[in-house]
C-alpha positions as CSV (number, residue, x, y, z in Angstrom):
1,X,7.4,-54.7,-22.2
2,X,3.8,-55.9,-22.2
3,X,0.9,-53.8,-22.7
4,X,-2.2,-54.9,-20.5
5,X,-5.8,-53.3,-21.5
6,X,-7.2,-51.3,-18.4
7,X,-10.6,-51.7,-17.6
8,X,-12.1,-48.5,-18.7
9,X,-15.8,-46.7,-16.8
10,X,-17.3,-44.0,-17.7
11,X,-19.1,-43.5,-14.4
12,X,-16.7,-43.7,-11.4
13,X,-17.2,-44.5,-7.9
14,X,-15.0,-43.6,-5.1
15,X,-14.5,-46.4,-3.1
16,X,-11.5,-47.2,-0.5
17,X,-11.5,-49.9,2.1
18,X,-13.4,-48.8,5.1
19,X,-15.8,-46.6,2.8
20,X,-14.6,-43.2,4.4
21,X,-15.5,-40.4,2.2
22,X,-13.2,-38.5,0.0
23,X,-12.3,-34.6,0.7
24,X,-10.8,-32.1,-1.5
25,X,-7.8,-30.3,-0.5
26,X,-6.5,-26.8,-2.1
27,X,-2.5,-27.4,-3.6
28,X,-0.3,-25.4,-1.8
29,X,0.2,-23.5,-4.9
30,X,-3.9,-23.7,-5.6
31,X,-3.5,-20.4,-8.5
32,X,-0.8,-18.1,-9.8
33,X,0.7,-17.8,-13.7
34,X,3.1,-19.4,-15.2
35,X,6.9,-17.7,-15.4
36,X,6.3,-16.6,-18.7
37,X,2.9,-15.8,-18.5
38,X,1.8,-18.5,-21.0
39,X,-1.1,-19.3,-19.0
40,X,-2.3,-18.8,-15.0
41,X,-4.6,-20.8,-12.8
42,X,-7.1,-21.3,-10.0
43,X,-8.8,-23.4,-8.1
44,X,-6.1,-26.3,-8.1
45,X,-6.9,-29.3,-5.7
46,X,-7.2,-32.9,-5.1
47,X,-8.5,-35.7,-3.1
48,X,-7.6,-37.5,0.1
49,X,-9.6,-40.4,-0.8
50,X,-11.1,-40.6,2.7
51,X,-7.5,-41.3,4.2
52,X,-8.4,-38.3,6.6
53,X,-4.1,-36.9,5.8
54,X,-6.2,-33.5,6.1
55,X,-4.4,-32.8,2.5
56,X,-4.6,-34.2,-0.9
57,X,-2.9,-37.5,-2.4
58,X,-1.1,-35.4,-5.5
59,X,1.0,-33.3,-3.6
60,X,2.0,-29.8,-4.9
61,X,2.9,-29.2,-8.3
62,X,6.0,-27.3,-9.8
63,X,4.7,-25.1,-12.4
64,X,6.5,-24.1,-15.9
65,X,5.1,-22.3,-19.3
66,X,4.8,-26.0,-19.8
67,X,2.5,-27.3,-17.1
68,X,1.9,-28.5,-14.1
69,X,4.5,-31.3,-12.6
70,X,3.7,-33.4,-10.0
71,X,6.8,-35.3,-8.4
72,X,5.7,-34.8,-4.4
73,X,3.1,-37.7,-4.4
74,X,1.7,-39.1,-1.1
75,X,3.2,-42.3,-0.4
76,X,-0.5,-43.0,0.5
77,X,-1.3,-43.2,-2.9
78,X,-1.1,-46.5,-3.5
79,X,-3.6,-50.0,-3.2
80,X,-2.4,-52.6,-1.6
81,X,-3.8,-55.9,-0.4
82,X,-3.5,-59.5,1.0
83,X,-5.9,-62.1,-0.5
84,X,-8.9,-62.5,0.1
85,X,-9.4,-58.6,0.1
86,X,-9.3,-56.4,-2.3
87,X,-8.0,-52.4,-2.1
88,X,-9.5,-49.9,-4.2
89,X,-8.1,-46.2,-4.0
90,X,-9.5,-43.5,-6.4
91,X,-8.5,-39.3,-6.3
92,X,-8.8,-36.8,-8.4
93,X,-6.9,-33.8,-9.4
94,X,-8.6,-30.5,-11.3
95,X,-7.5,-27.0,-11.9
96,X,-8.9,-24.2,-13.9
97,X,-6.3,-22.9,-16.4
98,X,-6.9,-19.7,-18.5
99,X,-4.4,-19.4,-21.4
100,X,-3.3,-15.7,-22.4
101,X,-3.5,-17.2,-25.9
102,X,-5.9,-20.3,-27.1
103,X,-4.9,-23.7,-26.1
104,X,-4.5,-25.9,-28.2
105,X,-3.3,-29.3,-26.9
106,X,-3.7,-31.2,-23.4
107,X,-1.0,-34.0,-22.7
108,X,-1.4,-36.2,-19.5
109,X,1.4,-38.5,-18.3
110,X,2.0,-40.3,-15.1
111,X,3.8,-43.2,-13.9
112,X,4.3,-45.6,-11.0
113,X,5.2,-49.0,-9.4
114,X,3.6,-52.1,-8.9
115,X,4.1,-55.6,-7.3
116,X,2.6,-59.1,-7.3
117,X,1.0,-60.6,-10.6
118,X,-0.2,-58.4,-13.2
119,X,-3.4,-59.5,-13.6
120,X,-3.5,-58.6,-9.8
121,X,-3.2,-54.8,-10.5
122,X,-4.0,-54.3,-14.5
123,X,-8.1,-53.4,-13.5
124,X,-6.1,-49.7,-12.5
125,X,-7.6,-47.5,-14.9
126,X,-7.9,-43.1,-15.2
127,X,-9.2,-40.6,-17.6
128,X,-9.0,-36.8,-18.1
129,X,-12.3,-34.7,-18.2
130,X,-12.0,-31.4,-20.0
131,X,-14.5,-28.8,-19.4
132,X,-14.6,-26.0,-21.5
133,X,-15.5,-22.4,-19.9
134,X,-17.8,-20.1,-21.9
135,X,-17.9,-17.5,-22.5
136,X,-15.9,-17.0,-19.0
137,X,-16.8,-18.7,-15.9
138,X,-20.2,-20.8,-17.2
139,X,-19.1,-24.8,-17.3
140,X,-20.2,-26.3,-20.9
141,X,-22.1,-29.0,-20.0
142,X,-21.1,-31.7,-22.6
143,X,-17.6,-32.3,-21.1
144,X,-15.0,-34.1,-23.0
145,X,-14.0,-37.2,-21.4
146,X,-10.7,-39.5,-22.6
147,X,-9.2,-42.6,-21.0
148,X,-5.6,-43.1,-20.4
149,X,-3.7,-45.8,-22.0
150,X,-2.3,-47.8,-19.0
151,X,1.3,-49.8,-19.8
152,X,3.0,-52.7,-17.8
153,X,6.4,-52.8,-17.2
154,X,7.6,-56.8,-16.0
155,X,10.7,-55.2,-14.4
156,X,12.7,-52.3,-14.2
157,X,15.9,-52.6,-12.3
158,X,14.5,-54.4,-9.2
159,X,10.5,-52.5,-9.5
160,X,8.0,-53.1,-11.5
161,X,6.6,-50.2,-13.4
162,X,3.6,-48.4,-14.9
163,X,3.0,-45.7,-16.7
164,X,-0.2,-43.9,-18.4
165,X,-0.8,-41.1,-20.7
166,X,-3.9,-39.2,-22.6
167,X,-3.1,-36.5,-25.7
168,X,-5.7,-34.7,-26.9
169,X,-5.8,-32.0,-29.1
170,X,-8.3,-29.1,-27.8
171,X,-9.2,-27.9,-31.4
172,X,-10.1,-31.1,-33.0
173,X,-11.4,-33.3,-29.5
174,X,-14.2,-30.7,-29.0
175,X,-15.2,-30.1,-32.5
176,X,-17.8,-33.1,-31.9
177,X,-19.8,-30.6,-29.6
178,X,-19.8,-26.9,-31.3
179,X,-18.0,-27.6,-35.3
180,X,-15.9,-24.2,-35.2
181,X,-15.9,-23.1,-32.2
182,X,-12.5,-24.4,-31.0
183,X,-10.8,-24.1,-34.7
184,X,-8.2,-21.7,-33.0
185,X,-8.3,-24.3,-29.0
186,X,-9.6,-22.9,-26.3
187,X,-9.1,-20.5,-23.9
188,X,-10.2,-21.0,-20.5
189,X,-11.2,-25.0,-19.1
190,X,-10.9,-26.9,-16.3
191,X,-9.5,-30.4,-16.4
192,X,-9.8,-32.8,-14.0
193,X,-7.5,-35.8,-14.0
194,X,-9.1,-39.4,-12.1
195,X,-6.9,-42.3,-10.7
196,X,-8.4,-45.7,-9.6
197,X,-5.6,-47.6,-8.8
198,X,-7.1,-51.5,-7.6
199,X,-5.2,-54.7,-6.0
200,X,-7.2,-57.9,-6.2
201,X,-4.7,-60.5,-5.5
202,X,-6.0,-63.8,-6.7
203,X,-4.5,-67.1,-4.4
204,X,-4.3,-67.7,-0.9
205,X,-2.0,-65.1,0.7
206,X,-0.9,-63.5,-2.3
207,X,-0.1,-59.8,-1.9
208,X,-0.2,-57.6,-4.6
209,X,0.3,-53.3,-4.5
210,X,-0.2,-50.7,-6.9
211,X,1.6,-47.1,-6.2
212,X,1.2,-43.7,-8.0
213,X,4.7,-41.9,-7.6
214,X,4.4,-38.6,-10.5
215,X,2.1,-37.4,-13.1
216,X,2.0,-34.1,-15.1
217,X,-0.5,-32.2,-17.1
218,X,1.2,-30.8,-19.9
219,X,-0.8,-27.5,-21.7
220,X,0.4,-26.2,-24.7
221,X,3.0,-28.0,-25.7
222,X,3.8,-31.4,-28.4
223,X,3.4,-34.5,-27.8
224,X,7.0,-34.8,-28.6
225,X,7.2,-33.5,-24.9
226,X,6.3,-37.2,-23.5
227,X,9.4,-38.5,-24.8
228,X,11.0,-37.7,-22.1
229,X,8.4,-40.2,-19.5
230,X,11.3,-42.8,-18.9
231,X,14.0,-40.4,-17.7
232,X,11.1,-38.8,-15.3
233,X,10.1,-41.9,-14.0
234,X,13.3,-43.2,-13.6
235,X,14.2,-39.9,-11.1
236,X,10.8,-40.4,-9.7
237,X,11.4,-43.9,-8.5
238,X,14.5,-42.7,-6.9
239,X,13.2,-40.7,-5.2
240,X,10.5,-42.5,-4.3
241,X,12.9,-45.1,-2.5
């Protein structure tokens, strides 16, 4: 297993080959609360990234006192070129989530395939935004912003694989902005979750590709929950066959 730094930007810039402009697109699910009523939801959506699919690249999520669980990606959600191009594809998903108790811990995870050379592919980077809501529906506007930690797989079975993840803990993470005000984590925020997944092949009809195939926004549970990453990706590629 080798682990390849991602390129990391704190100001991102949608960008797609043939410039069309990105839409947002309501989940099918866009609000509800969670079985157990841990937490509910609103305003859930994501981007076409200009691809004009007249829906969003992340697909629906099934949703558990856990989190939300995205296994229905577009199989558009990929980057994939033929040198001398290059293939840039960037979405975003956000949701508002309202916890019927503070939150106290935000876990990201998400995975996928790649081919080609790594160096082709390893400029993909993402980051979680986390907005905090106060005192109910007023956006805080010093945001929280955290990258993902990208890792390279050589080969799995007969694909190459990727995977990314972000923890942050709610009470500590935001101290930085108000000291004591999220001692206990927060109730209501909105996160927002970015992709830019790029393939830059490098020599004369090379042909590299970079896919997202799941991802999942964990709320209030461990870290100890993203132990679990390889036996979800494993199902995810799959299904994504």
């Amino acid at each position: 297993m080798k682990l390849i730094p991602a390129l990391l930007a704190a100001v991102f810039t949608f960008a797609i080959a043939g410039g069309a402009e990105a839409a947002f697109f309501p989940w099918g699910n866009a609000s509800g609360t969670s079985p157990g009523n841990v937490f509910s939801w609103t305003d859930g959506d994501s981007e076409d990234s200009g691809l004009g699919l007249g829906e969003g690249l992340w697909g629906d999520p099934t949703v558990t006192d856990q989190g939300f669980f995205f296994n229905d990606m577009r199989p558009e959600f990929k980057a994939e070129a033929t040198e001398p191009s290059a293939v840039v594809i960037e979405s975003k998903t956000r949701v508002m989530i309202t916890g019927t108790n503070p939150l106290t811990e935000l876990h990201i995870a998400e995975w996928g395939t790649w081919t080609g050379a790594a160096e082709d592919v390893n400029t993909t980077y993402g980051s979680v935004t986390v907005t905090p809501l106060i005192p109910v529906d007023s956006p805080f506007n010093m945001p929280l912003q955290l990258n993902l930690t990208f890792q390279y797989t050589e080969v799995v079975g007969d694909v190459n694989t990727w995977s990314a993840k972000a923890d942050i803990d709610l009470t500590q993470d935001l101290s930085s902005f108000l000291p004591g005000l999220y001692d206990s984590g927060v109730t209501k925020f909105q996160v927002t979750v970015t992709n830019h997944l790029r393939s830059d092949p490098v020599g004369a009809g090379e042909t590299a590709m970079i896919q997202k195939v799941g991802g999942r926004i964990i709320v209030p549970e461990p870290a100890t929950l993203l132990l679990g990453l390889g036996g979800l990706l494993a199902i995810a590629l799959r299904r994504s066959r």
